[in-house]
C-alpha positions as CSV (number, residue, x, y, z in Angstrom):
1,X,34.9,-12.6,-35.4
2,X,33.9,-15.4,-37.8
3,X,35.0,-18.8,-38.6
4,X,33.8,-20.5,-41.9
5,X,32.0,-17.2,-42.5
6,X,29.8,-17.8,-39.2
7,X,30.2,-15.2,-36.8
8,X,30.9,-16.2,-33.3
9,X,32.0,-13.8,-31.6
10,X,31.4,-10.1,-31.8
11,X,33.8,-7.4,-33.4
12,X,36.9,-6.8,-31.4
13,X,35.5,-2.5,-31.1
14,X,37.2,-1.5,-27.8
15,X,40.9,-0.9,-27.3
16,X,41.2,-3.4,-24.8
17,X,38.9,-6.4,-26.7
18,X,41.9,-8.0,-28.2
19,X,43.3,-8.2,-24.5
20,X,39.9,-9.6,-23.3
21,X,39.7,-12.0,-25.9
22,X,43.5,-13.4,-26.2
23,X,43.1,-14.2,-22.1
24,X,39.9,-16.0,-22.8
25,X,41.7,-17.9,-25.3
26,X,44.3,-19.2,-23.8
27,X,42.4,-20.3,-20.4
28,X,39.9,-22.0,-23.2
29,X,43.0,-23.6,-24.7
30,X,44.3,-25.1,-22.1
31,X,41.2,-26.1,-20.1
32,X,40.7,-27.3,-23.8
33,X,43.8,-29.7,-23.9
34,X,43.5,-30.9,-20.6
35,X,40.0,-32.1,-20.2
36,X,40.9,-34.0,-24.1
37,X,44.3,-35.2,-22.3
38,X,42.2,-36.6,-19.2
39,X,39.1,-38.4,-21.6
40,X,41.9,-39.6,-23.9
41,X,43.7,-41.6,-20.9
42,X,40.7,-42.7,-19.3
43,X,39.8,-44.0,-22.3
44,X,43.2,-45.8,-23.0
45,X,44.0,-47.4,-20.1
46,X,40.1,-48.3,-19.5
47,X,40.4,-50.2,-22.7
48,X,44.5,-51.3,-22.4
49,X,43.9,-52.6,-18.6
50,X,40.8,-54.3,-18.2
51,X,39.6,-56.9,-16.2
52,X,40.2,-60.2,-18.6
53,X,38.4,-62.4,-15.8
54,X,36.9,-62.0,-12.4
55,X,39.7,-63.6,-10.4
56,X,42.1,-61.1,-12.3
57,X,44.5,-59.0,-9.2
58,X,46.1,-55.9,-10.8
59,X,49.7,-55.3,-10.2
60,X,50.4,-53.1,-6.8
61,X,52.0,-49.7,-8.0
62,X,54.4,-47.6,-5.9
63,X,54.1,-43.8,-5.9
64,X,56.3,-41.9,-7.6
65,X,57.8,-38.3,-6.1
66,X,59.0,-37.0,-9.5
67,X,55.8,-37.5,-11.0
68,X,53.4,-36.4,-8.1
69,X,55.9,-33.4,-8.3
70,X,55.5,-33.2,-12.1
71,X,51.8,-32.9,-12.1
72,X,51.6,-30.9,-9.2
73,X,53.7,-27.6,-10.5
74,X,53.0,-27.7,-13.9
75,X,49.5,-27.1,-13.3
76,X,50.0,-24.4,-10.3
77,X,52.6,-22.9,-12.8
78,X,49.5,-22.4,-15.7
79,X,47.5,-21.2,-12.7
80,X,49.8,-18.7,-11.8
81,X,50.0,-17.3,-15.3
82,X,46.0,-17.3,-15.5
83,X,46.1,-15.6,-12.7
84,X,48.8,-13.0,-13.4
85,X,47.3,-12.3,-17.0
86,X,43.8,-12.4,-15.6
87,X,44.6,-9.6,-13.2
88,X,46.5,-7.3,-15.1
89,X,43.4,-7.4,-17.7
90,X,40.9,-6.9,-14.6
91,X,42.9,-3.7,-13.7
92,X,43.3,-2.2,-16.8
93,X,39.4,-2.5,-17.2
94,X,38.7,-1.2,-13.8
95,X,41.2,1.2,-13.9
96,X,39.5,4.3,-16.3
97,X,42.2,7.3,-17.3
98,X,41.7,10.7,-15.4
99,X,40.6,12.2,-19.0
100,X,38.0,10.1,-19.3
101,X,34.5,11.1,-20.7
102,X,32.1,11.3,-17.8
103,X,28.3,9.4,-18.9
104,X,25.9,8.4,-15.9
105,X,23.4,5.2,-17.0
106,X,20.4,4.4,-15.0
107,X,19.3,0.7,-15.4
108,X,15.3,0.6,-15.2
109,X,12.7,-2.2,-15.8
110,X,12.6,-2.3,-18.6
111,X,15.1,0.1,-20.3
112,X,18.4,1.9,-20.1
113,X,18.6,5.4,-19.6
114,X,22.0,7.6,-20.6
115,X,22.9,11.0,-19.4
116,X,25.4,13.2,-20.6
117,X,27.2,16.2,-18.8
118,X,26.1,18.9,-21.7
119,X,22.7,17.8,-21.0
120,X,21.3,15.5,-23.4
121,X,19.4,12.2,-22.3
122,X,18.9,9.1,-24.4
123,X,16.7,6.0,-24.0
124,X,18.5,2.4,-24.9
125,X,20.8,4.5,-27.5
126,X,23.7,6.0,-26.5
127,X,26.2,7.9,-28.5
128,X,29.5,8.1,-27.7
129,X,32.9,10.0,-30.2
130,X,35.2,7.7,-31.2
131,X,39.1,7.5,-29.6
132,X,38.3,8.9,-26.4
133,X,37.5,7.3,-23.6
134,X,34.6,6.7,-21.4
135,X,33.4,6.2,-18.2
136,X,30.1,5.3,-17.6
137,X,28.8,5.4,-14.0
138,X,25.8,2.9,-13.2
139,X,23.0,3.1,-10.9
140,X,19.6,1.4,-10.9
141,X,16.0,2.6,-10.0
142,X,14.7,-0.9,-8.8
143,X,16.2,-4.3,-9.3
144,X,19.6,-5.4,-10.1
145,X,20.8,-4.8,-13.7
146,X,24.0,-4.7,-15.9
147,X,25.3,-3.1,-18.3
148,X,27.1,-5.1,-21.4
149,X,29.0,-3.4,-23.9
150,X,29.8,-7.3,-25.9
151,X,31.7,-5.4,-28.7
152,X,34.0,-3.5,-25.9
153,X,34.0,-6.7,-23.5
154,X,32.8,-4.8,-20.8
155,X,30.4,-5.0,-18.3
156,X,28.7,-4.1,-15.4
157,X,26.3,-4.6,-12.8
158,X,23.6,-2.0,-11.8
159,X,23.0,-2.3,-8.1
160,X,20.5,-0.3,-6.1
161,X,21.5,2.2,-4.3
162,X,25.2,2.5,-5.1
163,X,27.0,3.6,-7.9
164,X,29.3,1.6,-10.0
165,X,31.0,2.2,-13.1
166,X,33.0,0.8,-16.1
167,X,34.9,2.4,-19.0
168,X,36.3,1.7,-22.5
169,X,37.7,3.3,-25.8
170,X,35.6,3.0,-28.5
171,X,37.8,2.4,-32.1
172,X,36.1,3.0,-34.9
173,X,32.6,4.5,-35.8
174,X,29.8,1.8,-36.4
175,X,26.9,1.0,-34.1
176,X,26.9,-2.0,-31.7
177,X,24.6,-3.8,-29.2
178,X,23.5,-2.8,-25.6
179,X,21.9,-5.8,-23.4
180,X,21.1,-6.5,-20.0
181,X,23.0,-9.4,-18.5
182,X,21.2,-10.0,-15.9
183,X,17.8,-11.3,-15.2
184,X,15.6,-8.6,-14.1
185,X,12.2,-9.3,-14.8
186,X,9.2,-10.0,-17.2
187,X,10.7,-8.2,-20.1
188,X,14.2,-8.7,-19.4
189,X,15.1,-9.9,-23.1
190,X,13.3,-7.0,-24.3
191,X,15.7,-4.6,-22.3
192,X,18.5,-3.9,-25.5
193,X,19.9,-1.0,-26.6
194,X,22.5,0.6,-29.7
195,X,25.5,2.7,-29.1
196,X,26.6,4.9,-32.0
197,X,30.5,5.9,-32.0
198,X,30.8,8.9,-34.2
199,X,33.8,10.7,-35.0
200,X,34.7,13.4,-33.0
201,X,33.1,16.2,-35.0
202,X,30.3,14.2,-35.7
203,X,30.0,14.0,-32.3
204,X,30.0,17.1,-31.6
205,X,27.8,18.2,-34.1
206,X,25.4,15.8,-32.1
207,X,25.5,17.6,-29.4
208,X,24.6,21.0,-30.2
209,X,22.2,19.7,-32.4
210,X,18.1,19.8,-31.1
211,X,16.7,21.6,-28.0
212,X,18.1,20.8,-24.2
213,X,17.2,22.6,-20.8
214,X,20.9,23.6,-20.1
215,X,23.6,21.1,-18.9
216,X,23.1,18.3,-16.4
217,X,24.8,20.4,-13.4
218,X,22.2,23.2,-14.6
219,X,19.5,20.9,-13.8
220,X,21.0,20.4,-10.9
221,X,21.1,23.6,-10.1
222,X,17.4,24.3,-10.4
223,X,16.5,21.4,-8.3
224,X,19.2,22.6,-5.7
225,X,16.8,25.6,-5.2
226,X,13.1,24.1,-6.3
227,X,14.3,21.6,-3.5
228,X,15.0,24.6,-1.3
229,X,18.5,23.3,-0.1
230,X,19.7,27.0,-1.1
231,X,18.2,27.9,2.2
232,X,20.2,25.8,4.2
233,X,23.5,25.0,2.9
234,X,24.7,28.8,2.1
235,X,28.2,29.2,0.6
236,X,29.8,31.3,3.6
237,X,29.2,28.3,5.7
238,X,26.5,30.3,8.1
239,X,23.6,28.3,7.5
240,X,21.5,25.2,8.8
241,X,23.8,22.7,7.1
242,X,27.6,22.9,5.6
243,X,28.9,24.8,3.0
244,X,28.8,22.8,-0.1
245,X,31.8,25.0,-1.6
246,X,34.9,23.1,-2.7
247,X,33.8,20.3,-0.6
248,X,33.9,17.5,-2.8
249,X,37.0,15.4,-2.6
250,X,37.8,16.5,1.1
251,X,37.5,14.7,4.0
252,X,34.7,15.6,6.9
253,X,34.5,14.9,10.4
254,X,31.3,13.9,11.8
255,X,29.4,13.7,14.8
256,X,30.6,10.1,16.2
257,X,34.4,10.9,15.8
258,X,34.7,9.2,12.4
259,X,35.7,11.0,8.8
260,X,34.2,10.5,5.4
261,X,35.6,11.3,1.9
262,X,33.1,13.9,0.6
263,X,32.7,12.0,-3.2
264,X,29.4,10.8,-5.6
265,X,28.8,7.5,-2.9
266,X,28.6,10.2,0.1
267,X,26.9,12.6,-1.4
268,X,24.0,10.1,-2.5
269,X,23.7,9.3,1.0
270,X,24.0,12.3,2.1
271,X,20.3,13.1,0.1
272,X,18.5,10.0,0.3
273,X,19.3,9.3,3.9
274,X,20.7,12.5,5.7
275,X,20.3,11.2,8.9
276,X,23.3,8.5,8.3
277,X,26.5,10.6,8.4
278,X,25.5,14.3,10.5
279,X,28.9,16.2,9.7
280,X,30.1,17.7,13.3
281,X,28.8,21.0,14.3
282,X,25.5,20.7,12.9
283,X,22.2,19.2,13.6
284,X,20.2,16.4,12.0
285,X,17.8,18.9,10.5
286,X,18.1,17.6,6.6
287,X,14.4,15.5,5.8
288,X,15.3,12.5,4.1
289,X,14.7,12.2,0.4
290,X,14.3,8.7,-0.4
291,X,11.7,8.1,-2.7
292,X,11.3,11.6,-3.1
293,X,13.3,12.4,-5.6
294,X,13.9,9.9,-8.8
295,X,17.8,8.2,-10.1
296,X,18.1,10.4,-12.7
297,X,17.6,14.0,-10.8
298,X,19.3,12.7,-7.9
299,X,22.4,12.9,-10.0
300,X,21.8,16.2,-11.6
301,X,22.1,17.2,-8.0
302,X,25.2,15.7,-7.7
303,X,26.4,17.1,-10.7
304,X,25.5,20.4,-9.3
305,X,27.1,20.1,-5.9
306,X,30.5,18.8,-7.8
307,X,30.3,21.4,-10.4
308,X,30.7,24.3,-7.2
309,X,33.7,22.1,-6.6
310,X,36.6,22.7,-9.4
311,X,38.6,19.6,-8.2
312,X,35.6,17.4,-8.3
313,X,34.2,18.5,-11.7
314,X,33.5,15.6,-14.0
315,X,35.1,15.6,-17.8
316,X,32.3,16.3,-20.5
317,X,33.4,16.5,-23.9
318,X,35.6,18.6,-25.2
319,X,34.6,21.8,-27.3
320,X,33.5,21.8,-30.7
321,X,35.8,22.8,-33.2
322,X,34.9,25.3,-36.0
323,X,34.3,22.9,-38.7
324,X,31.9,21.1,-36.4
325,X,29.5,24.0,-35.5
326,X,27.1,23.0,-38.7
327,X,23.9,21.4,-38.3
328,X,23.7,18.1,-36.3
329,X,23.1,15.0,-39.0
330,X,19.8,13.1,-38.8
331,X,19.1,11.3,-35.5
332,X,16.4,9.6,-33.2
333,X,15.0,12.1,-31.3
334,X,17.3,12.3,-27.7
335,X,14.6,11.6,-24.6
C-alpha cells in the first residue's frame, strides 16, 4: 500500500489482509479523532477560560446526567463494535479450514526451518501454491520466536516445547518477506526469510523436482525403528507399550484415573517426557527422549505415528496433474 507513491504498508497478499487492515483502520480512526477532539478542547478552553488575574474565582458548575450519560455510551458503544469486529477477525485467523495444507516450521537461532509432508525441507524460504490454504504448525528448538507472514497479516509465536500454529491463503504468485518478531538473540535482525507462492502446477512441478529421502512420515518411519520403538509398541497391542494403531484422535485413560486426547501436543510429550502421562495397563518402561532427539525429527515421528492413523492423517498437497509432471523450474537448492 502506498500513499504519494511511498509505500507504507505492505501488499494486501492473503485473503484475509483486507479484513486485517480495514479493523486496524477504523480503531486508528477513531483513536485518531478522539485524541485530536481531546487536544483541540484542551487547547480551547485553556486559552478561552483563563485566569485574567490571581483573585479571579471561576463559576461553580453543576453536573449534568444527559451528558455524563452521553459520553459514557457512545464510547462503550465504539468499544463494543471494536470488540465485536476485533473478534470475529481473531477467529477467522485462528480458525484454519479442515482442507488446509499441512507445513511444520521450526524457529531456530538464527533461522527458520520449513517442512513439508512430501518431504522436502527449506531454510528461511518457503514455498507455498497459490489459492489454497495453509496451516503452518510452529515449534522452536531454543528460545522464543515468531513467525510473521506481514504480506498475509499473520503471525505467530514459536514457544518451546509446545506447538502452535497459524494459517492463511495465499492470492497471487509473487515472493514476500519472512521475519522474526520477536527478539531472540544476537542475530535476531538477521533471522529473515522469502516465501514464494507459485501457481498450483508450478507448485507441483516444485515438488517432484530434485532428490528427497521419501516423505516426512517416511522419515518417520525409519526413526520409529532406528529408535527401536518397533520393539515395543507392536500393532496387535501385545507389547511393552500401546498399540500406536488408529490411536490418534482418541481418548486414553491413564494410570491416575484421568483421560487424554491422543493428538500432536500428547504425542510430543509422550516422546520427550514419557514418564508424564503412563496410559493404564502398562508400565513406565519408555526412556525419556529429551535432548535426544532434535525439533525437526521429533516431528517426523509424529508424522509417522499419525500417518498409521487414517483420521489423524495431515493434508499434503494434492497430486500433480499431467501437465505438471515436467521438469521443476530453476530454484535454490531445498536444505
Amino acid at each position: 500500500m502506498k500513499i504519494f507513491g511511498i509505500p507504507i504498508f505492505p501488499e494486501q497478499a492473503s485473503t484475509f489482509a483486507k479484513d486485517v487492515d480495514a479493523l486496524y483502520f477504523f480503531i486508528f480512526t477513531v483513536s485518531a479523532f478522539f485524541a485530536l477532539a481531546v487536544a483541540v478542547s484542551v487547547i480551547y478552553f485553556g486559552l478561552r477560560y483563563h485566569r485574567n488575574h490571581d483573585g479571579e474565582i471561576g463559576a461553580r458548575i453543576e453536573g449534568s446526567l444527559p451528558l455524563e450519560l452521553l459520553w459514557s455510551v457512545i464510547p462503550t458503544l465504539i468499544a463494543m463494535v471494536m470488540f465485536g469486529w476485533g473478534a470475529s477477525v481473531f477467529y477467522h485467523l485462528r480458525r484454519p479450514p479442515d482442507e488446509a495444507m499441512q507445513i511444520y516450521a521450526v524457529g531456530k537461532q538464527w533461522m527458520w526451518k520449513f517442512q513439508h509432508l512430501e518431504g522436502q525441507r527449506e531454510i528461511n524460504e518457503l514455498h507455498i501454491p497459490a489459492g489454497r490454504p495453509i496451516k503452518i504448525t510452529i515449534s522452536s528448538e531454543d528460545v522464543l520466536h515468531s513467525l510473521y507472514f506481514p504480506s498475509f497479516r499473520t503471525k505467530m509465536d514459536a514457544i518451546p516445547g509446545r506447538y502452535t500454529e497459524l494459517w492463511f491463503e495465499a492470492q497471487a504468485p509473487g515472493t514476500y518477506h519472512i521475519f522474526c518478531t520477536e527478539y531472540c538473540g544476537t542475530n535476531h535482525a538477521g533471522m529473515i526469510g522469502s516465501v514464494t507462492v507459485l501457481d498450483p502446477p508450478q507448485y507441483q512441478a516444485w515438488l517432484q523436482g530434485g532428490g528427497i529421502e521419501g516423505t516426512l512420515a517416511q522419515r518417520g518411519a525409519k526413526l520409529f525403528t532406528s529408535l527401536q520403538c518397533d520393539t515395543c509398541h507392536l500393532d496387535a497391542g501385545q507389547g511393552r507399550g500401546p498399540s500406536l494403531r488408529d490411536i490418534v484422535g482418541t481418548t486414553v485413560t491413564l494410570q491416575d484415573g484421568s483421560t487424554a486426547v491422543v493428538d500432536d501436543a500428547y504425542l510430543r510429550e509422550s516422546i520427550l517426557n514419557s514418564q508424564a502421562k503412563i496410559v493404564n495397563g502398562f508400565k513406565p518402561l519408555m526412556p525419556t527422549f529429551q535432548g535426544l532427539i532434535s525439533e525437526e525429527n521429533l516431528i517426523a515421528l509424529i508424522e509417522h505415528v499419525k500417518s498409521m492413523s487414517p483420521k489423524g492423517a495431515t493434508t499434503a498437497a494434492p497430486a500433480a496433474p499431467p501437465a505438471a509432471t515436467g521438469a521443476a523450474p530453476d530454484r535454490p537448492e531445498k536444505k
